[in-house]
C-alpha positions in Angstrom: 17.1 -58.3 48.5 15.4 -57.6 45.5 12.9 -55.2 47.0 16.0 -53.3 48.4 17.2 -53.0 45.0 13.7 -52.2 43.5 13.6 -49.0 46.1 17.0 -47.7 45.3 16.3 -48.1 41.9 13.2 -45.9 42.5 14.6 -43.5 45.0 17.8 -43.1 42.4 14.9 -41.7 39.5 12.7 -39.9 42.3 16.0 -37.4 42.8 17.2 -37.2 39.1 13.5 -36.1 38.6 13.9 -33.9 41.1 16.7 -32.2 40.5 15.8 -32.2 36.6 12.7 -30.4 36.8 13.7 -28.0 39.8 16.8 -26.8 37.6 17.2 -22.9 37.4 17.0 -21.7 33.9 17.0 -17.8 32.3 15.4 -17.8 29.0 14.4 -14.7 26.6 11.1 -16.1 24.7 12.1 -14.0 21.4 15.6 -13.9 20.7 15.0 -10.6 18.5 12.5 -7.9 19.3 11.6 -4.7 17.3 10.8 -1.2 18.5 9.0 0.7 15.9 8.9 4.4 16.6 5.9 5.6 19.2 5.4 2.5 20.3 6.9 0.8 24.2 8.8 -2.0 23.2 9.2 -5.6 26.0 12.3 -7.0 26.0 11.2 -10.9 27.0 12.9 -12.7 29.8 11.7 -15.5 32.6 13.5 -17.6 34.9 12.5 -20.0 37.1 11.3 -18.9 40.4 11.0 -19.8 43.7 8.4 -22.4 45.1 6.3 -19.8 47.4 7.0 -16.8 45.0 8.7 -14.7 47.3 11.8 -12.1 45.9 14.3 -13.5 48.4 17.6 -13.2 47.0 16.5 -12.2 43.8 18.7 -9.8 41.6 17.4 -8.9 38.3 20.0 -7.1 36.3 19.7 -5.8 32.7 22.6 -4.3 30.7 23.6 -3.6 26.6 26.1 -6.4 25.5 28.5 -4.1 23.6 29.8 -2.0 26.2 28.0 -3.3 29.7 25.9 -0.2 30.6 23.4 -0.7 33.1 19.8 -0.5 31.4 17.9 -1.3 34.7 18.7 -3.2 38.1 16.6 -4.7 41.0 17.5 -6.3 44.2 16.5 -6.2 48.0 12.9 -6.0 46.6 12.9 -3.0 44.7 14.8 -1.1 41.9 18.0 0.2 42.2 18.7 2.8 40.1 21.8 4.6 41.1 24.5 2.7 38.6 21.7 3.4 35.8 23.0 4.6 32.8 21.9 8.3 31.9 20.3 7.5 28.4 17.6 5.3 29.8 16.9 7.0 33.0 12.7 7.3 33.4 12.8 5.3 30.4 12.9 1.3 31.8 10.4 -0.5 34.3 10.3 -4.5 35.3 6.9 -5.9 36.4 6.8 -6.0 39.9 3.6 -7.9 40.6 5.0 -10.7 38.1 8.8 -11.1 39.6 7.4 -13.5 41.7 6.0 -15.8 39.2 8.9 -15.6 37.1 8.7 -12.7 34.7 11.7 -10.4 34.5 11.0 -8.8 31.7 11.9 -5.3 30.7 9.8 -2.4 29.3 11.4 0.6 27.4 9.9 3.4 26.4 10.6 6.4 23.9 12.4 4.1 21.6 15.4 5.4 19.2 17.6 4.6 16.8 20.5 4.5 19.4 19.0 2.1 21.4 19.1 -1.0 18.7 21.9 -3.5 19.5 22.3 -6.8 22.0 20.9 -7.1 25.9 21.5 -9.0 28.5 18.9 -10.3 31.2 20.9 -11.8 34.4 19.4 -13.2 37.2 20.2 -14.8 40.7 18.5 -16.3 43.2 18.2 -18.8 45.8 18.0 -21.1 43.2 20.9 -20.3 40.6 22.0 -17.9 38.7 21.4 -17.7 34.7 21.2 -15.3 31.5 19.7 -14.3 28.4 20.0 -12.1 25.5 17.7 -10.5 23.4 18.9 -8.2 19.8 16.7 -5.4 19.5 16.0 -3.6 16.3 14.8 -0.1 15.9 12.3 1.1 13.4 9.5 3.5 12.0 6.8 2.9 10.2 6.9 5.0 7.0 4.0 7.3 6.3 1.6 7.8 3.7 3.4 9.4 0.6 2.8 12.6 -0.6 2.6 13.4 -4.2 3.7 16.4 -5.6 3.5 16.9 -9.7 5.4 19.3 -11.6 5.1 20.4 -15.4 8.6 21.4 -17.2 9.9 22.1 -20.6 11.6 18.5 -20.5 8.0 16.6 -19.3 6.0 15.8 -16.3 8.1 15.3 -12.8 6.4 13.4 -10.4 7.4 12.8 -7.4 6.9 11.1 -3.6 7.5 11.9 0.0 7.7 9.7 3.0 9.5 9.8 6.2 10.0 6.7 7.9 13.2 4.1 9.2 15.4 2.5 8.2 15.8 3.3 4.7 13.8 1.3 2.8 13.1 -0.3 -1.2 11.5 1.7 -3.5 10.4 1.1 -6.9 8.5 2.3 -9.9 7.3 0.4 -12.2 4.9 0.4 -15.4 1.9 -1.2 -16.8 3.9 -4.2 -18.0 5.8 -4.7 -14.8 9.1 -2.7 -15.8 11.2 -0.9 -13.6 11.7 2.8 -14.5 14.4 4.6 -13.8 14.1 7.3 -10.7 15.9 8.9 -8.7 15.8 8.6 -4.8 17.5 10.8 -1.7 17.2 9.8 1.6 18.7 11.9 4.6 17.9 12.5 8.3 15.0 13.9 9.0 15.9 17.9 10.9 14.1 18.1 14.2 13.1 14.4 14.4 15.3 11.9 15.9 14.8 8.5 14.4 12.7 9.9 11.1 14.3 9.7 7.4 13.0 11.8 5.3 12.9 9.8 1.7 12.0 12.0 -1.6 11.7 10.0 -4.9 11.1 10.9 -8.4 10.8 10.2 -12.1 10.6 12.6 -14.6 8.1 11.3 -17.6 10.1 12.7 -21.0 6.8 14.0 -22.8 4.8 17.2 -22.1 1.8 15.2 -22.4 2.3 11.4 -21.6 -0.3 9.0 -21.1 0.9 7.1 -17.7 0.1 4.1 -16.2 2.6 2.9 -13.2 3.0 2.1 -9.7 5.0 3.6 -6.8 6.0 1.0 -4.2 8.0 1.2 -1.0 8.7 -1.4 1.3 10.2 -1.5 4.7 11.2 -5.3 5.9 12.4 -4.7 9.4 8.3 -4.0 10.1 6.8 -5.6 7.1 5.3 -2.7 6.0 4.2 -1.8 2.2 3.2 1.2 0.6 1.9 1.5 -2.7 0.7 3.4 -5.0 -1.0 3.0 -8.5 -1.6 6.1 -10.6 -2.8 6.8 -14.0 -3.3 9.9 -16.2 -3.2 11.1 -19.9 -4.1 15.0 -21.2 -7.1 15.6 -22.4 -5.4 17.2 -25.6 -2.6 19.4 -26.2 -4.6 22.6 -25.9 -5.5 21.9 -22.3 -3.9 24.5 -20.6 -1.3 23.8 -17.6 -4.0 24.2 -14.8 -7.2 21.6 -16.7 -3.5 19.5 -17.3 -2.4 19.3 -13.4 -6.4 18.4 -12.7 -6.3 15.7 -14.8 -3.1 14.2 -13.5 -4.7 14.4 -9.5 -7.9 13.2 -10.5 -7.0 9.7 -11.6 -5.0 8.7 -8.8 -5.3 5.3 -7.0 -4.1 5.2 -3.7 -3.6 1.7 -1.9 -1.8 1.3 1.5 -0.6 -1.5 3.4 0.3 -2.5 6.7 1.3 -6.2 7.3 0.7 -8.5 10.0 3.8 -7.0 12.0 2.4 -3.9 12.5 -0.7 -5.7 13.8 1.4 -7.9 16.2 3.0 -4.4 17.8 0.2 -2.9 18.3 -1.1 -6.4 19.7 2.2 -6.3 22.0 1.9 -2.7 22.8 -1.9 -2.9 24.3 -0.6 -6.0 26.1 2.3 -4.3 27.9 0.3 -1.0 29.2 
């Protein structure tokens, strides 16, 4: 009698194990992603596949959470296009040799500012059916900031220019670590989608300061810092305006740098070609 209980004791566990571990489950890896500008971006999502890795009854379907638009579909064993939304059309691609193992992730390419916001991964099968969302943030990495310097009756105006997304923090600062005052404008970029175009300024109340600050920008979304150290003084008031401007250029000291985000994309990117 015992040994009768001992076996249904041990077939009882043998199914709950079964059952556990043969579950269906969608998952997204990353629950945010980020597209910077020029770059494809993967949207993550796996579920559980079948045993022999064959696409029978599989349906992959990926769509934006706000308003349900259909980013890409797949079913019968190949894409199916046709209820595609018009904004992502030759845009999208899933990984066909990888379906079968699991992987239903999404590529997108030609990223833009539009396409930031929620998505959905569904997918059904002969085992289940299951979703996931990712959020995916849109961004561009700002370039290297050009300098222009201009003498006037009031002092010296210098200023930056950088185009970049989203808009970003910018400071100036002195020798001893205080901010100065500047102003900053920051509108769309004409002719680029997705671009700012960020101008900055101070205007140094002397017409012949001796200068020691640094110019810093910072865009979180990738990461990324720029910044740039400068110092100049006049070699005496007689210097005329051009031996002045040289003077100013000359002792510039330019730093840039790109964190360990902008590594990871470019990481991410080489992996999803």
């Amino acid at each position: 009698m015992s040994k009768i209980k001992e076996f249904s004791m041990f077939f009882l566990v043998s199914v709950c194990f079964f059952v556990i571990t043969d579950a269906f489950e969608v998952i997204a890896p990353e629950s945010e992603g980020i597209a910077a500008r020029g770059l494809p971006v993967v949207l993550g999502c796996r579920y559980t596949p079948n045993p022999d890795g064959s696409l029978e009854g599989l349906i992959v379907t990926w769509q934006r959470v706000d308003d349900s638009q259909v980013v890409h579909s797949f079913y019968y064993g190949q894409d199916q296009l046709e209820r595609q939304s018009p904004g992502y059309r030759n845009r999208t691609a899933l990984y066909p040799s990888e379906l079968g193992s699991g992987n239903a992730s999404l590529r997108l390419e030609k990223v833009r500012p539009r396409d930031s916001g929620g998505y959905q991964c569904s997918v059904s099968s002969l085992k289940g059916t299951g979703r996931a969302t990712v959020n995916l943030m849109y961004a561009a990495f700002y370039t290297e900031p050009v300098l222009s310097v201009t003498l006037q009756s009031t002092g010296v105006h210098v200023q930056y220019e950088s185009k970049g997304y989203p808009e970003p923090e910018v400071q100036w600062v002195d020798s001893v670590g205080q901010n100065l005052t500047h102003h900053l404008e920051v509108v769309p970029q004409p002719g680029e989608e997705g671009l700012l175009l960020l101008r900055t300024h101070v205007l140094l109340e002397d017409s012949c300061p001796a200068v020691n600050f640094t110019f810093s920008l910072k865009n979180r979304v990738l990461d990324q810092e720029l910044a740039q150290p400068m110092s100049f003084s006049c070699a005496g008031h007689g210097s005329s305006t051009r031996e002045t401007i040289f003077l100013v250029l000359i002792f510039i000291k330019p730093l840039y740098i790109h964190t360990h985000k902008f590594l990871k994309l470019q990481h991410a990117c080489l992996l999803c070609q």
